[in-house]
N, C-alpha and C positions, 0 to 999 in steps of 0.2 A: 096235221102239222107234226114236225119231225121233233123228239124231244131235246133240250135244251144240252147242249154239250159241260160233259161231267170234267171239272177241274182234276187236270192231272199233276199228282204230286212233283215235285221235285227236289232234288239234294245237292245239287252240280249244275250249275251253270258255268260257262267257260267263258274263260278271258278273252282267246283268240277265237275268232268268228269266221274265220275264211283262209280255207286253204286250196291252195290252185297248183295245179301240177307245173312241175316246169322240167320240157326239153332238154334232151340231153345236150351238154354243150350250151343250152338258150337261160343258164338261169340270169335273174334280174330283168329278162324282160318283157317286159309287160303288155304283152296283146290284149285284144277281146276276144276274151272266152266265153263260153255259156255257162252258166250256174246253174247248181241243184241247190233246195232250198231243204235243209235239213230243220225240223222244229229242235224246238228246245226239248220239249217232252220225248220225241222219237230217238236223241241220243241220250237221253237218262236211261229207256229201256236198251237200248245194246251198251249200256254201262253196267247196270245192275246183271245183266244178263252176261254178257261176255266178258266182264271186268271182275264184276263179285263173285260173277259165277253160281247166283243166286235160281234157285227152279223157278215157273212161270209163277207159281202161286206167290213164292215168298214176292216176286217182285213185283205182282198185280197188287199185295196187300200195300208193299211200299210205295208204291203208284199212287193207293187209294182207288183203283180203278177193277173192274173185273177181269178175270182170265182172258176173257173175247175179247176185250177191245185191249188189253195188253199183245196179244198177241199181233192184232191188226196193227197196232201200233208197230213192234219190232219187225214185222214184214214190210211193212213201207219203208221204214229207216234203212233195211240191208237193201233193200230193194236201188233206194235213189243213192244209198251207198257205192253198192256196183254198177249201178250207171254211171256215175262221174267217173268213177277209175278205168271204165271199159272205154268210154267216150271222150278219155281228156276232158273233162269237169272240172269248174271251180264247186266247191261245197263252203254254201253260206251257214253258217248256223244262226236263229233265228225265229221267232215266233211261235204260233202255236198256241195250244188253251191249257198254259198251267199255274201253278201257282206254289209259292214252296208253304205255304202255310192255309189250309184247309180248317174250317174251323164248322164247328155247329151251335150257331150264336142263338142265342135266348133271348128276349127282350124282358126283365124284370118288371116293365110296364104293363105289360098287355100278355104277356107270356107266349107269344109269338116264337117259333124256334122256324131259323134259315141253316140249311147244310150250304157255306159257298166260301171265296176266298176272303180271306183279310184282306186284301189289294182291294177286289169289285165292294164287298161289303160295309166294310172300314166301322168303327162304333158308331153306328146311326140303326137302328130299327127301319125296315125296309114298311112295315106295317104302319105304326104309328109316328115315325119320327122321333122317338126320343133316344137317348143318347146311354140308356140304362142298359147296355146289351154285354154278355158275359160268353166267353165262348167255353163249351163244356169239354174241351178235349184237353188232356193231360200236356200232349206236347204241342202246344202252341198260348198257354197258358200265359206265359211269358211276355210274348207278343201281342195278346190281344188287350190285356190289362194293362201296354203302356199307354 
C-alpha cells in the first residue's frame, strides 16, 4: 500500500483560475478548447522557485515537503506549463493536496500527536475524540487556537 500523500504548504493561492490563449485577431471569443489542469501546489513551486527565486532546499522547507518531491512537483508544473503554450491550452488552476496551514496537533487527552492540515484535522482528536487538541508549531499558532 502506497503511503498517504504528505500536505503541501502553501502561501498564494490566485484569484484568477484560467487562462486561455486567444488568436490573433479572435480575442473575446470563445471556442472549445482543451485544458491543462495546473494544482494549486505545482504553481506555489514555480512561484517560490522562479518568482522568489528561492534554491530547491529553501523552497522544499517552505513547501514543508522534501527536495524529491519538490522537485517532482516543479517538473510537472513546467512540464503541463509548456504544453498549453505549445498546444494552444486553456490552463485551469486548481486542486491538488495542499493546505496553507500544517500543523502537528497534540491531544491534551490522551497525548496523541497527528502531523496533518488544519482544514482535514480541525480541533477534534482523531484518537479519542476530544476537542483538547493544541497544535505545537509556531506559525500556525494562531489559527489553530481560534
Amino acid at each position: 500500500m502506497p503511503r498517504p500523500v504528505k500536505w503541501r504548504r502553501v502561501e498564494y493561492i490566485p484569484e484568477n483560475r484560467y487562462f486561455a490563449p486567444c488568436p490573433k485577431g479572435k480575442c473575446g471569443c470563445f471556442e472549445e478548447i482543451e485544458e491543462v489542469q495546473l494544482k494549486i501546489e505545482e504553481l506555489e513551486a514555480m512561484r517560490l522557485k522562479d518568482i522568489e527565486e528561492l534554491n530547491q532546499e529553501e523552497c522544499a522547507v517552505r513547501m514543508q515537503i522534501s527536495r524529491q518531491t519538490f522537485q517532482n512537483i516543479i517538473d510537472e508544473a513546467r512540464k503541463k506549463v509548456v504544453t498549453a503554450l505549445i498546444e494552444n491550452r486553456a490552463i485551469t488552476i486548481g486542486g491538488g493536496h495542499y493546505t496553507k496551514n500544517v500543523c502537528n496537533f497534540k491531544c491534551i487527552s490522551c497525548g496523541n500527536e497527528t502531523k496533518t492540515s488544519y482544514e482535514e484535522h480541525g480541533p477534534v482528536c482523531n484518537h479519542c475524540g476530544s476537542n483538547r487538541v493544541v497544535c505545537n508549531k509556531k506559525q500556525c499558532i494562531t489559527q489553530c487556537e481560534r
